[in-house]
C-alpha positions as CSV (number, residue, x, y, z in Angstrom):
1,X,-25.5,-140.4,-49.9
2,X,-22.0,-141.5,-50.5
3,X,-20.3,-139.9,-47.4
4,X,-22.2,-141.7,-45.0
5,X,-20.0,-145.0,-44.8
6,X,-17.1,-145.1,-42.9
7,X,-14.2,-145.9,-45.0
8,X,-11.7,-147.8,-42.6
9,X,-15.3,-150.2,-41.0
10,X,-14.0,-153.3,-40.5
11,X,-17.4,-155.6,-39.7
12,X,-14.8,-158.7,-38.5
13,X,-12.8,-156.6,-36.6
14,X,-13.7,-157.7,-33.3
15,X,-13.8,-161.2,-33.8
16,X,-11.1,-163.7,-33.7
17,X,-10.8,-167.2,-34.0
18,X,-12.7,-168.6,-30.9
19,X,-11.2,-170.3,-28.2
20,X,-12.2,-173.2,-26.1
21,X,-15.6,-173.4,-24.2
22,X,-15.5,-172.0,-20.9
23,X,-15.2,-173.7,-17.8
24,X,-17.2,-174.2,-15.3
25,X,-20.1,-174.6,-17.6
26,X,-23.4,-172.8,-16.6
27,X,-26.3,-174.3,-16.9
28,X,-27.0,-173.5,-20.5
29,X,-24.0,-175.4,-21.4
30,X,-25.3,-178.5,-19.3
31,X,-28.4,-177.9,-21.2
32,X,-26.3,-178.4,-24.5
33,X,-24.2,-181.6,-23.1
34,X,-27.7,-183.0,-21.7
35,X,-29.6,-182.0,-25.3
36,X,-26.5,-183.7,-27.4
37,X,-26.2,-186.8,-24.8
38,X,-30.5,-187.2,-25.8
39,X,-29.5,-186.7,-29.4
40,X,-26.4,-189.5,-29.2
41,X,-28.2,-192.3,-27.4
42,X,-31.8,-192.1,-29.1
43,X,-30.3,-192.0,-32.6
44,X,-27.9,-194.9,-31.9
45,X,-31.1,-196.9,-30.8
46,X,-32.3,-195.7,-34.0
47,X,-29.6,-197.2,-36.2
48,X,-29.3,-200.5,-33.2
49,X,-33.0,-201.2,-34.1
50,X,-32.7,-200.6,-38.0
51,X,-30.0,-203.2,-38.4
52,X,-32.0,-205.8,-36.2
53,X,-29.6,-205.6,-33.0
54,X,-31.8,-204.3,-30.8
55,X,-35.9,-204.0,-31.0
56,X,-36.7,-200.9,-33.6
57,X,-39.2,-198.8,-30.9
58,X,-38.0,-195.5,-32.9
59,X,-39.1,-195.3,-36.8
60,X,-37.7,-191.9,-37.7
61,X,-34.0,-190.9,-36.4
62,X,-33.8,-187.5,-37.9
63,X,-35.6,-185.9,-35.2
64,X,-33.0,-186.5,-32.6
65,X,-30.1,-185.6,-35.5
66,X,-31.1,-182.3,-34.8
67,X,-30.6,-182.4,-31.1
68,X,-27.1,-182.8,-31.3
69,X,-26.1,-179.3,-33.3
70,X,-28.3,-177.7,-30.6
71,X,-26.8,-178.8,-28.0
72,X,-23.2,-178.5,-29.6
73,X,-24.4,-174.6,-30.1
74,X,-25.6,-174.0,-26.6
75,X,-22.1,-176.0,-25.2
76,X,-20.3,-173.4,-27.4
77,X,-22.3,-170.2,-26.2
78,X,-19.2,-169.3,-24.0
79,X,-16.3,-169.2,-25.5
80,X,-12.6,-168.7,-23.9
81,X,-10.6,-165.4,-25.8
82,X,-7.7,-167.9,-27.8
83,X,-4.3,-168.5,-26.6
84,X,-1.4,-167.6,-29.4
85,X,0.3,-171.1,-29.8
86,X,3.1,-171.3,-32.3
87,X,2.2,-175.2,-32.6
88,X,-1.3,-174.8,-33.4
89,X,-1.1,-174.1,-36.9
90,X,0.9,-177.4,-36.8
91,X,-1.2,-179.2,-34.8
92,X,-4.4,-178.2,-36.8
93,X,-2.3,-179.3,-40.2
94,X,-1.8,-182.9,-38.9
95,X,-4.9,-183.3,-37.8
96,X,-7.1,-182.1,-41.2
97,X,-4.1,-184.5,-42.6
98,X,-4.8,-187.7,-40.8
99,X,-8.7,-187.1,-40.7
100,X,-8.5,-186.9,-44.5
101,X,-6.4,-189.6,-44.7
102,X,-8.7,-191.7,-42.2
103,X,-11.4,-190.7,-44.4
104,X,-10.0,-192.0,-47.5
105,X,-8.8,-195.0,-46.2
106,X,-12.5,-195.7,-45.0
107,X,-13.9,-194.8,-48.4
108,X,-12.2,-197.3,-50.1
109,X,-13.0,-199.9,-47.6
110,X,-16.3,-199.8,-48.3
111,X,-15.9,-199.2,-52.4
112,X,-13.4,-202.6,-51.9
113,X,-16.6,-204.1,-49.8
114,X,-19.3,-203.3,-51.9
115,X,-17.5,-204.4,-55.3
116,X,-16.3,-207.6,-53.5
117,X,-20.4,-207.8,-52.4
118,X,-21.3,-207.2,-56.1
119,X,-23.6,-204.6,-55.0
């Protein structure tokens, strides 16, 4: 049974780093901006009427958490083939750099705010 496998199968072979989703969008992908759109504004009621902003009429958010992959999966059913870009790699680099650094900054925000709290 050992002569049965190709030796040069390469499984990833035909995939490449996707590209941007395609444009028009069909109507699956309005499916996905309409199913993330549901997600966004009925969990941000969620959290309005948990901290006492707004009336709490919803007592569990997760429920429309899990809209928003969906619909981000459905947006991204169609994808454009990628355009080589000799900047991308450098764009990509400063952008991992100042989320992490956003993301650091904001961490130690809220250690600062909850030690100053005494929480």
């Amino acid at each position: 049974m050992a002569g049965y496998r190709q030796s040069s199968f390469d499984p990833n072979a035909a995939w490449g780093e996707p590209g941007p989703p395609l444009r028009p969008y069909n109507w699956v992908q309005w499916t996905g901006v309409g199913m993330l759109v549901f997600g966004a504004v009925f969990f941000t009621a969620y959290l309005l009427g948990r901290f006492g902003i707004i009336p709490k009429w919803i007592d569990d958010g997760i429920p429309f958490v899990s809209f928003m992959p969906l619909g981000a999966a459905l947006i991204n059913a169609r994808r454009d083939r990628v355009v080589a870009d000799p900047e991308a790699f450098r764009r990509r680099r400063m952008s991992a750099l100042s989320v992490g650094l956003a993301a650091l900054v904001l961490g130690a925000a809220i250690a600062i705010f909850l030690k100053t709290k005494g929480a």
